[in-house]
MARFILO-285879 format. One record per atom (N, C-alpha, C): residue in one letter; atom name; x, y, z. Coordinates in pm, whole numbers, plus 50000, padded with zeros to 5 digits. Example, Ala and Ser with C-alpha at 12.3 -4.5 7.8 and 13.67 -1.06 7.14 Angstrom:
residues 2
<site aa="A" at="N" c1="51319" c2="49431" c3="50780"/>
<site aa="A" at="CA" c1="51230" c2="49550" c3="50780"/>
<site aa="A" at="C" c1="51320" c2="49670" c3="50780"/>
<site aa="S" at="N" c1="51285" c2="49775" c3="50708"/>
<site aa="S" at="CA" c1="51367" c2="49894" c3="50714"/>
<site aa="S" at="C" c1="51290" c2="50003" c3="50787"/>
END
This chain:
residues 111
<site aa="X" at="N" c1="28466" c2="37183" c3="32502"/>
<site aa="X" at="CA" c1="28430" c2="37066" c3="32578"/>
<site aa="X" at="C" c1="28529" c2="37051" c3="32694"/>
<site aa="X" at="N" c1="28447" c2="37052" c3="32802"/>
<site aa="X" at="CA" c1="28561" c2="37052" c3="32933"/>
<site aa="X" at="C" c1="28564" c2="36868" c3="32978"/>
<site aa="X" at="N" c1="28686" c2="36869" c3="33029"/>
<site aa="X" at="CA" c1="28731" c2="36727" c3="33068"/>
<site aa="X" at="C" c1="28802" c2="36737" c3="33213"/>
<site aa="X" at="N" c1="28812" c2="36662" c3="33322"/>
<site aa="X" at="CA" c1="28910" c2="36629" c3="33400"/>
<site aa="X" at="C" c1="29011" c2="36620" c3="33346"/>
<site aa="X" at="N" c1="29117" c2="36644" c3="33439"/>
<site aa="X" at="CA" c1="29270" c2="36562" c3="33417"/>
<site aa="X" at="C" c1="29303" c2="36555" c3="33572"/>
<site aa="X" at="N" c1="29343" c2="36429" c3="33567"/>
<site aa="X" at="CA" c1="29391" c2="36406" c3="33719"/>
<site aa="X" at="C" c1="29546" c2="36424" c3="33743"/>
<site aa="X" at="N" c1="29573" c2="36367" c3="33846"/>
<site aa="X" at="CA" c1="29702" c2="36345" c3="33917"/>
<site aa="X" at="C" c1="29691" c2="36296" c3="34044"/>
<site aa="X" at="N" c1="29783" c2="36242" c3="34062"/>
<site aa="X" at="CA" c1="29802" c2="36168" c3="34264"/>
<site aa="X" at="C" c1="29932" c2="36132" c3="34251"/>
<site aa="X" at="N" c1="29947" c2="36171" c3="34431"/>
<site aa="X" at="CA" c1="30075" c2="36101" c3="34459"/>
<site aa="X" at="C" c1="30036" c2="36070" c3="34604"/>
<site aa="X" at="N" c1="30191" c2="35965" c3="34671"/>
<site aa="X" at="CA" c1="30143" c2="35922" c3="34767"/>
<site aa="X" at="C" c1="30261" c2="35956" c3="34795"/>
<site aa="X" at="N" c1="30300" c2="35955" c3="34945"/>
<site aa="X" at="CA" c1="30403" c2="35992" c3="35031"/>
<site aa="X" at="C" c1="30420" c2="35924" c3="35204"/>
<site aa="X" at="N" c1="30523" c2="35869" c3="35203"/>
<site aa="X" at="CA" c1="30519" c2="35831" c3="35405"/>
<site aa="X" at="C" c1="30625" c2="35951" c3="35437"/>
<site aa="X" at="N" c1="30598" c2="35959" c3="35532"/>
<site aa="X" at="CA" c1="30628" c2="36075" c3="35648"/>
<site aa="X" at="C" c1="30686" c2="35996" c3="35776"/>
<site aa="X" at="N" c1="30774" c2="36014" c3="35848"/>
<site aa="X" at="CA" c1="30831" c2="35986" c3="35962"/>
<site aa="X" at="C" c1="30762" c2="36074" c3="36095"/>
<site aa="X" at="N" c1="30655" c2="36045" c3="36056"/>
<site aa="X" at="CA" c1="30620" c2="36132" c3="36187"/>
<site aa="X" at="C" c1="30471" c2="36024" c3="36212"/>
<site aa="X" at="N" c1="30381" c2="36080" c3="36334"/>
<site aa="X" at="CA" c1="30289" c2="35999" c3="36384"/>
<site aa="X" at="C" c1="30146" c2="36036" c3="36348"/>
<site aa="X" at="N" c1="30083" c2="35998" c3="36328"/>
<site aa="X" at="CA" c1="29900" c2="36071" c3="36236"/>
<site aa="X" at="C" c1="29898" c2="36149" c3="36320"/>
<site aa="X" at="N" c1="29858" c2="36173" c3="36434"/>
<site aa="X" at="CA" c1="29787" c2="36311" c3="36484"/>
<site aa="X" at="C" c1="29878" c2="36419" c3="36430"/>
<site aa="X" at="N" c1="30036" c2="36413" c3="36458"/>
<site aa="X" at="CA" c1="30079" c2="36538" c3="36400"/>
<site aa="X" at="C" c1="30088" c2="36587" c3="36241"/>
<site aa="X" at="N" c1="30111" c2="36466" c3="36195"/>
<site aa="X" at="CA" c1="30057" c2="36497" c3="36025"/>
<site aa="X" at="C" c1="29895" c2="36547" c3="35965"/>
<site aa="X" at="N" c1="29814" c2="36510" c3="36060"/>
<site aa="X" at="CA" c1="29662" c2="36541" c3="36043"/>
<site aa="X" at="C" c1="29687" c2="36684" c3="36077"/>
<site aa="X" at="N" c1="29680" c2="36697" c3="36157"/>
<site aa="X" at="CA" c1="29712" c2="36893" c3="36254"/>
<site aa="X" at="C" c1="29797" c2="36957" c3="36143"/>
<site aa="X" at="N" c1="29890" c2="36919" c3="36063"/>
<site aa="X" at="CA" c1="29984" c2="36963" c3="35993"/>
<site aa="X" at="C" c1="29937" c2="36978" c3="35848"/>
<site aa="X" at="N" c1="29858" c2="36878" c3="35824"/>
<site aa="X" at="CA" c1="29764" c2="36907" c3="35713"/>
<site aa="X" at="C" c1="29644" c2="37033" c3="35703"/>
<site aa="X" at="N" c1="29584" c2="37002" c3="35832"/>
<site aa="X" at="CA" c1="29516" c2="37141" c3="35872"/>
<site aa="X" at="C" c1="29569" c2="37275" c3="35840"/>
<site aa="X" at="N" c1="29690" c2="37251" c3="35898"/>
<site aa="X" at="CA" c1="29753" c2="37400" c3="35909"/>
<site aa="X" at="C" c1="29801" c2="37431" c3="35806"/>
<site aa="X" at="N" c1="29866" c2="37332" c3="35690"/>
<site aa="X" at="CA" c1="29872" c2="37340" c3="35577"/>
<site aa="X" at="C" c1="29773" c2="37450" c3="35468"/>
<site aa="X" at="N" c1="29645" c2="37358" c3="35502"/>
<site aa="X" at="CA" c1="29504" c2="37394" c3="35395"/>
<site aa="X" at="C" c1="29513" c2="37545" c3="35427"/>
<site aa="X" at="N" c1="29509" c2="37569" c3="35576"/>
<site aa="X" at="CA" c1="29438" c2="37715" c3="35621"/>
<site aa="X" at="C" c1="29580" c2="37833" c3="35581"/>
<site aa="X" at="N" c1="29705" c2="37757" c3="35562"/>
<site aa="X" at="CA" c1="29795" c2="37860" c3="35508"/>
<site aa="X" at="C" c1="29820" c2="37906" c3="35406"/>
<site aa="X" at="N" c1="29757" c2="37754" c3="35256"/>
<site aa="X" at="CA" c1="29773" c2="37830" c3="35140"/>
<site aa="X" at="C" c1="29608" c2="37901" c3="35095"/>
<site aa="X" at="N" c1="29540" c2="37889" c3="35170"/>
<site aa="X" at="CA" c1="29415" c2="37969" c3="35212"/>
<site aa="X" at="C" c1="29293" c2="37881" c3="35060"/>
<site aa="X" at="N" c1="29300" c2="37748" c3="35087"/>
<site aa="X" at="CA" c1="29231" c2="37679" c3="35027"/>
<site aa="X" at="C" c1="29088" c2="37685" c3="35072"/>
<site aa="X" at="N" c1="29014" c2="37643" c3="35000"/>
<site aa="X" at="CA" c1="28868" c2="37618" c3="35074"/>
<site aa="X" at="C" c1="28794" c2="37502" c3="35116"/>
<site aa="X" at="N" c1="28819" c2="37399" c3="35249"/>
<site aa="X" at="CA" c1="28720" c2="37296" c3="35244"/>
<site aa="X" at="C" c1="28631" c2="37280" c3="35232"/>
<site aa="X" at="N" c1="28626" c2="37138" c3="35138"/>
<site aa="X" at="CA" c1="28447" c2="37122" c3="35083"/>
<site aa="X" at="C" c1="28400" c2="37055" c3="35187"/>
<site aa="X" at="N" c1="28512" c2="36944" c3="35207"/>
<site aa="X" at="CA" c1="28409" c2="36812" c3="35339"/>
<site aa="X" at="C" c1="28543" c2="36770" c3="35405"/>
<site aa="X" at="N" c1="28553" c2="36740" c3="35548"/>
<site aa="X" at="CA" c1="28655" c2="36708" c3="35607"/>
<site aa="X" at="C" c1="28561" c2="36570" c3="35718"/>
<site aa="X" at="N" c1="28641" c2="36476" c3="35723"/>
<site aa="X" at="CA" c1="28603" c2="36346" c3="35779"/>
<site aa="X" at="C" c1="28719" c2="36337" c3="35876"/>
<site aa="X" at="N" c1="28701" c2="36396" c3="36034"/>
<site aa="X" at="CA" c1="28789" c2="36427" c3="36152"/>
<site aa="X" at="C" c1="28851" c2="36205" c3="36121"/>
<site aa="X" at="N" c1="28740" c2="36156" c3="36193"/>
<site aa="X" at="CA" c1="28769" c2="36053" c3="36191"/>
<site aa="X" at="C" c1="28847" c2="35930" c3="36139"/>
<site aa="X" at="N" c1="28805" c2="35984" c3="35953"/>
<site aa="X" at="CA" c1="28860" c2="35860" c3="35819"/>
<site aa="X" at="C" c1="29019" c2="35962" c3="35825"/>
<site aa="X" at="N" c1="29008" c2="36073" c3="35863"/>
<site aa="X" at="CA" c1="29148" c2="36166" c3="35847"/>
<site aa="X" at="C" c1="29127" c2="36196" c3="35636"/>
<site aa="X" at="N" c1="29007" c2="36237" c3="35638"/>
<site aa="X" at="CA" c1="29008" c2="36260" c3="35476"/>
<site aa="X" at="C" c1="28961" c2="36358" c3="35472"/>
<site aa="X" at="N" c1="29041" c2="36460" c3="35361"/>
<site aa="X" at="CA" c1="28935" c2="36620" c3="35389"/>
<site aa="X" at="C" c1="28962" c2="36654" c3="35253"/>
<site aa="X" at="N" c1="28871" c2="36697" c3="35177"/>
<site aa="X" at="CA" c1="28822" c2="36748" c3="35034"/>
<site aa="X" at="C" c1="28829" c2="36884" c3="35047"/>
<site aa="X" at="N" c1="28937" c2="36947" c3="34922"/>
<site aa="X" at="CA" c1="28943" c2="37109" c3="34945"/>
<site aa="X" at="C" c1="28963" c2="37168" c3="34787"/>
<site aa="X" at="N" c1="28950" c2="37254" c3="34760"/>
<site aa="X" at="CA" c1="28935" c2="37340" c3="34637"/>
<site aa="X" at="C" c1="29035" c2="37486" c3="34640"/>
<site aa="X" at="N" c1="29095" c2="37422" c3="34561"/>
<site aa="X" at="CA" c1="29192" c2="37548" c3="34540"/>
<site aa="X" at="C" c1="29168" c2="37693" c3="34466"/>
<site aa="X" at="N" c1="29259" c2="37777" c3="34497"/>
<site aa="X" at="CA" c1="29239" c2="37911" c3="34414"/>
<site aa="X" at="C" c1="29222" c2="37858" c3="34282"/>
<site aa="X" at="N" c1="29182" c2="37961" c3="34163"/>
<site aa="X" at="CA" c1="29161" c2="37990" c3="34048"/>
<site aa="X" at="C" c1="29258" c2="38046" c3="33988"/>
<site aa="X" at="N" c1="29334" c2="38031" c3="33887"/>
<site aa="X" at="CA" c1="29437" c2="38155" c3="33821"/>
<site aa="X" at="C" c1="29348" c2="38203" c3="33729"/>
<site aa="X" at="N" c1="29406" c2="38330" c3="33655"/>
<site aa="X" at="CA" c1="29354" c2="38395" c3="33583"/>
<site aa="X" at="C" c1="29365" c2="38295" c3="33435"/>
<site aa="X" at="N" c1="29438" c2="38193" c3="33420"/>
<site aa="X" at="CA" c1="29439" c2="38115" c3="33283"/>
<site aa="X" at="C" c1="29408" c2="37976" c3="33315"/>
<site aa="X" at="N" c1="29313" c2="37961" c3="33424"/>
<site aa="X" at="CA" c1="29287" c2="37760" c3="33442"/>
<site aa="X" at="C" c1="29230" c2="37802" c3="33588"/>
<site aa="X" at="N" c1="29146" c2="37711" c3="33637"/>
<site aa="X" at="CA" c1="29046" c2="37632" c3="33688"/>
<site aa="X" at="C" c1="29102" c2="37592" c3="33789"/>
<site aa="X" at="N" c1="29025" c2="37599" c3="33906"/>
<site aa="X" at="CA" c1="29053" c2="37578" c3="34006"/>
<site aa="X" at="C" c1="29091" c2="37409" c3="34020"/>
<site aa="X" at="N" c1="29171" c2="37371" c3="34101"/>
<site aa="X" at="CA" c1="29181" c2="37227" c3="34141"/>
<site aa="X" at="C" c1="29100" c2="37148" c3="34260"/>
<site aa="X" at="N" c1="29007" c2="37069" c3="34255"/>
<site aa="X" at="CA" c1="28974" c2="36971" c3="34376"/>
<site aa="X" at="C" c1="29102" c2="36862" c3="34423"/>
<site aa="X" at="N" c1="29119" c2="36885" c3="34558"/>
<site aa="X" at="CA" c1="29257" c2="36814" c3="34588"/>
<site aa="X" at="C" c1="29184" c2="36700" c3="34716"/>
<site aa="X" at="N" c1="29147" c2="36598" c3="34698"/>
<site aa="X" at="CA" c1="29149" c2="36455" c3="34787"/>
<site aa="X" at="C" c1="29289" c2="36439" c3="34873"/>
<site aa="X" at="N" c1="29211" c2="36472" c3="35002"/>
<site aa="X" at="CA" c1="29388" c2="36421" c3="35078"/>
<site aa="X" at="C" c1="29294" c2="36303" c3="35183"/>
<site aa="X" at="N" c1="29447" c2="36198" c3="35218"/>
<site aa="X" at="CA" c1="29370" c2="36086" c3="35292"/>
<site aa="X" at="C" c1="29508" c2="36059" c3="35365"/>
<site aa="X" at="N" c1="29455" c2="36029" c3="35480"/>
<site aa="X" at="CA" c1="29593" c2="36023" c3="35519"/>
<site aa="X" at="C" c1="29595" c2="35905" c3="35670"/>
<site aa="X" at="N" c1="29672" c2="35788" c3="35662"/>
<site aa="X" at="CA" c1="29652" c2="35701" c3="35685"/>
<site aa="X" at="C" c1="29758" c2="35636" c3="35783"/>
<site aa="X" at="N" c1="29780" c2="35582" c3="35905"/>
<site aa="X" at="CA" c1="29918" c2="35561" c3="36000"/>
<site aa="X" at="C" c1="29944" c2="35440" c3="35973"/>
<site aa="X" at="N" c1="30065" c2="35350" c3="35941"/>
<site aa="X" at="CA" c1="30113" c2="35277" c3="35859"/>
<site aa="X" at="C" c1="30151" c2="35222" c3="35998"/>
<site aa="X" at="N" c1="30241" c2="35300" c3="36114"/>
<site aa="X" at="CA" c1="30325" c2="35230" c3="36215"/>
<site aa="X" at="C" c1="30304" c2="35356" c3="36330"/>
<site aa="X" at="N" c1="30351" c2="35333" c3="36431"/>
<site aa="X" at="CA" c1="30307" c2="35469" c3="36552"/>
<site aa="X" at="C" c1="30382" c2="35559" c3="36514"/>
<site aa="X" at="N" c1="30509" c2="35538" c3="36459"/>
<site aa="X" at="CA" c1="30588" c2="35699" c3="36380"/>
<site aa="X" at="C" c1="30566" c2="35716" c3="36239"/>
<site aa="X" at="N" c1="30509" c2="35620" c3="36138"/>
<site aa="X" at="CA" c1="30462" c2="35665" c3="36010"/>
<site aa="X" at="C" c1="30367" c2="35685" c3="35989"/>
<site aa="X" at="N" c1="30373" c2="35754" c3="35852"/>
<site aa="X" at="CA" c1="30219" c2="35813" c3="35830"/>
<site aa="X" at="C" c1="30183" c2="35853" c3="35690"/>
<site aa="X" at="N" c1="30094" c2="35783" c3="35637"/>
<site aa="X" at="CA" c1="30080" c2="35775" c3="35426"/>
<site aa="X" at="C" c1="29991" c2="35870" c3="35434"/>
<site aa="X" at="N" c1="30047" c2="36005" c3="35348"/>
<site aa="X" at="CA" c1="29983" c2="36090" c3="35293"/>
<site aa="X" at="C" c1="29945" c2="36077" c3="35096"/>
<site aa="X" at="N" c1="29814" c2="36037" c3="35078"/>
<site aa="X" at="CA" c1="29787" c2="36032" c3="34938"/>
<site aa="X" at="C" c1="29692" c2="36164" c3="34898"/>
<site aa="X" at="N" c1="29733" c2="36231" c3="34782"/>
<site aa="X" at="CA" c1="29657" c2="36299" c3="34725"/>
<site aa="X" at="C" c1="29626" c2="36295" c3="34627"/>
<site aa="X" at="N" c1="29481" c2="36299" c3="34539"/>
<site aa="X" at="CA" c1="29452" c2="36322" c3="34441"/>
<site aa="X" at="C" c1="29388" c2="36457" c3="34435"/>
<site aa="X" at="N" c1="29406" c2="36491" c3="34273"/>
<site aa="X" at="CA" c1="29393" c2="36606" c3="34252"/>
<site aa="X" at="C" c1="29300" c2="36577" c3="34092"/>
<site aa="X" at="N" c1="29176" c2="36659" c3="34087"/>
<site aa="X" at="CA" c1="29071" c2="36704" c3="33922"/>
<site aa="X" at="C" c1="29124" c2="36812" c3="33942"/>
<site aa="X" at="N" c1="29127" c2="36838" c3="33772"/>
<site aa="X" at="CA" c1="29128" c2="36966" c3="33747"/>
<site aa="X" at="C" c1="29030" c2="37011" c3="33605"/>
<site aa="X" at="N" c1="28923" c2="37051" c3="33633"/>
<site aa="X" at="CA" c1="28887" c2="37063" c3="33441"/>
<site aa="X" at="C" c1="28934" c2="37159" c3="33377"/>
<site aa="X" at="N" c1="28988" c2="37126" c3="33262"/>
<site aa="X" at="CA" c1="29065" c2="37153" c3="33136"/>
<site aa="X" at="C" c1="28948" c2="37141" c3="33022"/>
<site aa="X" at="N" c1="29000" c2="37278" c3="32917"/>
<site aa="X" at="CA" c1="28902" c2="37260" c3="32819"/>
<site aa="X" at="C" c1="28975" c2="37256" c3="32671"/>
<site aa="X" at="N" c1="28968" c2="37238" c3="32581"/>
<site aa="X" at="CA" c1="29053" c2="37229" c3="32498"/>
<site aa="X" at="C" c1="29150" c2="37370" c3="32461"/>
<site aa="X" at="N" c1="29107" c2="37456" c3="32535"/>
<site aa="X" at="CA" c1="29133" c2="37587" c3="32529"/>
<site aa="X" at="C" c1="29229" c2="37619" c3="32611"/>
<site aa="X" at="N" c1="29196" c2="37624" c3="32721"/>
<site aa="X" at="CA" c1="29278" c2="37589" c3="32801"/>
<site aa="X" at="C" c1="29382" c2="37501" c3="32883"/>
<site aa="X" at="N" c1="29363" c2="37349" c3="32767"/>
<site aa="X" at="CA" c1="29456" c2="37261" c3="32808"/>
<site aa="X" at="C" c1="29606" c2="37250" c3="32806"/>
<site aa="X" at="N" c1="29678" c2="37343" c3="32764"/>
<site aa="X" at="CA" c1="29782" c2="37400" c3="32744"/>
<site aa="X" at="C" c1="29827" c2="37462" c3="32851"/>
<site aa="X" at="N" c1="29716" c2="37530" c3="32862"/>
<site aa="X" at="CA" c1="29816" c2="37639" c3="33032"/>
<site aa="X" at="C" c1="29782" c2="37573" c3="33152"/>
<site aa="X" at="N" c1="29699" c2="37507" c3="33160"/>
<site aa="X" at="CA" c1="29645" c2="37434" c3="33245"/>
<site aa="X" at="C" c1="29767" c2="37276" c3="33285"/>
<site aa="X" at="N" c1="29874" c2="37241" c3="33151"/>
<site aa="X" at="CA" c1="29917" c2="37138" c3="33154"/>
<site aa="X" at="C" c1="29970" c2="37101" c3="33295"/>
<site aa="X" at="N" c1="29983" c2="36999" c3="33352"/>
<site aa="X" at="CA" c1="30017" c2="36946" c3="33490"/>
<site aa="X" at="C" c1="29967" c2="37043" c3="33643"/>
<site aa="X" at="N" c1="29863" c2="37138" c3="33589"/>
<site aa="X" at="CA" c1="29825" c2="37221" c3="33682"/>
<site aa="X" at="C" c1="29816" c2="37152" c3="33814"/>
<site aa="X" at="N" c1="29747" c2="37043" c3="33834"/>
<site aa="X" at="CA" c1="29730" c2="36960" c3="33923"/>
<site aa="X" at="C" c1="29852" c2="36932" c3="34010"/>
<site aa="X" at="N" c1="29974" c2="36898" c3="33959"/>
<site aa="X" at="CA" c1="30032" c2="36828" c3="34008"/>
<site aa="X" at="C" c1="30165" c2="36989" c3="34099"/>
<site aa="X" at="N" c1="30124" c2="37105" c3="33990"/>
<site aa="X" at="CA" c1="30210" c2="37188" c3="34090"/>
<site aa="X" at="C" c1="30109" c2="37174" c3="34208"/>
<site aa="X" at="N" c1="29977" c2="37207" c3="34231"/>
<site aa="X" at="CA" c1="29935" c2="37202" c3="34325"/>
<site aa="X" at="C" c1="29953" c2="37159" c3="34424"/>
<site aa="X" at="N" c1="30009" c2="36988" c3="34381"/>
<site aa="X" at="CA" c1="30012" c2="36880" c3="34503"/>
<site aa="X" at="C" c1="30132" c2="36924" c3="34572"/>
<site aa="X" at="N" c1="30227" c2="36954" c3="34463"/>
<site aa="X" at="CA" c1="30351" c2="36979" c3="34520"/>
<site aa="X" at="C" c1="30344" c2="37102" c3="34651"/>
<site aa="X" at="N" c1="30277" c2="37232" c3="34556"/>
<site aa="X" at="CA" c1="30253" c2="37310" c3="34682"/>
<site aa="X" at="C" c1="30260" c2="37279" c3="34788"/>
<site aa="X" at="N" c1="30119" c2="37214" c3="34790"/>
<site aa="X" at="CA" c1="30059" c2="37129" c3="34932"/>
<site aa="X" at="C" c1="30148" c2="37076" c3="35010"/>
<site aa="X" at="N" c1="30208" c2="36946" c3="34904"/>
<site aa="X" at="CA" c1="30378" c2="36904" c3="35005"/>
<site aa="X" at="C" c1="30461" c2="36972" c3="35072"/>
<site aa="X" at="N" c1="30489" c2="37081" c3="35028"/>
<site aa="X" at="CA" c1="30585" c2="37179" c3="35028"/>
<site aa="X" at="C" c1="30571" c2="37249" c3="35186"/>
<site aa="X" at="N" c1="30414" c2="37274" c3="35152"/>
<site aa="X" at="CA" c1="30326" c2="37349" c3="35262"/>
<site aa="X" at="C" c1="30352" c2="37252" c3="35398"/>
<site aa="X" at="N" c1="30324" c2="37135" c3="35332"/>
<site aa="X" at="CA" c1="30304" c2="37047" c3="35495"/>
<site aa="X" at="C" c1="30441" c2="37035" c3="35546"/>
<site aa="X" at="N" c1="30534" c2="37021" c3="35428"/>
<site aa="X" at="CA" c1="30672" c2="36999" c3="35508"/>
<site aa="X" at="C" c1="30715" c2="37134" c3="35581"/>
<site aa="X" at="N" c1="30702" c2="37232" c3="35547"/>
<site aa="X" at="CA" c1="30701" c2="37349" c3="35611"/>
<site aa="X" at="C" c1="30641" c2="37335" c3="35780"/>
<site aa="X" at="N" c1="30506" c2="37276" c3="35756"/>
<site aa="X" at="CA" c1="30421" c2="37301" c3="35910"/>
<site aa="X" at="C" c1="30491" c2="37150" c3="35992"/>
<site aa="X" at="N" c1="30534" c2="37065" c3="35947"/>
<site aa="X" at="CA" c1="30558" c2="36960" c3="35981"/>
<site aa="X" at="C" c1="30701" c2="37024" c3="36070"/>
<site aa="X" at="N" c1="30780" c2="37081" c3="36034"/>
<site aa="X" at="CA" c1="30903" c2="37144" c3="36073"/>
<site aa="X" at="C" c1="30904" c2="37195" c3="36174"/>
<site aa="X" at="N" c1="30803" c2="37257" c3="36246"/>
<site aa="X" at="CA" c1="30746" c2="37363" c3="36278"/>
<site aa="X" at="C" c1="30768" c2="37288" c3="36433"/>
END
C-alpha cells in the first residue's frame, strides 16, 4: 500500500524576486529535474525529481514570493510515495531533496 509523505520548508533570501526566480530556474535545469507546470506570473513551478534505484521519485512545489524589494520567501513542498516496503530507504527522502534544491539555488544565487 503506497502513501505520501511530505515535507516543506520555507526560507527568505536577501536578494530581490526576479533574481531568485531566474535562480530557481537555473537551479531546476542544473539538477536536471523535470517541470510539470510553471506559473511565470504566481512565480510557482511544479517539478519532479529523478528516481533512485531504492525510492520514488519526489514532486517538489516551489513558490516563491517578494516580502520587501531586497527579500524574497522561498517555500517548498515536497510528496514523495512510500510503500511499506520501501519506507525505510525512502525515510526523509523528501527533505534531502529540498535541501539539494537549496543548496543548488545558493550555488546559482552566488553566481
Amino acid at each position: 500500500m503506497a502513501y505520501l509523505r511530505k515535507e516543506d520548508e520555507t526560507v527568505e533570501i536577501d536578494h530581490p524576486l526576479d533574481k531568485v526566480w531566474g535562480a530557481v530556474q537555473k537551479a531546476l535545469t542544473s539538477l536536471a529535474w523535470s517541470v510539470e507546470q510553471i506559473d511565470e506570473t504566481e512565480h510557482r513551478v511544479k517539478v519532479k525529481t529523478k528516481s533512485a534505484p531504492w525510492s520514488y521519485s519526489s514532486i517538489l512545489m516551489i513558490a516563491v514570493l517578494s516580502m520587501s524589494e531586497n527579500t524574497t520567501r522561498v517555500s517548498i513542498a515536497a510528496e514523495t510515495p512510500v510503500t511499506t516496503i520501501t519506507a525505510i530507504v525512502d525515510f526523509r527522502q523528501g527533505r534531502r531533496r529540498i535541501d539539494m534544491f537549496l543548496a543548488e539555488l545558493a550555488k546559482q544565487l552566488a553566481t
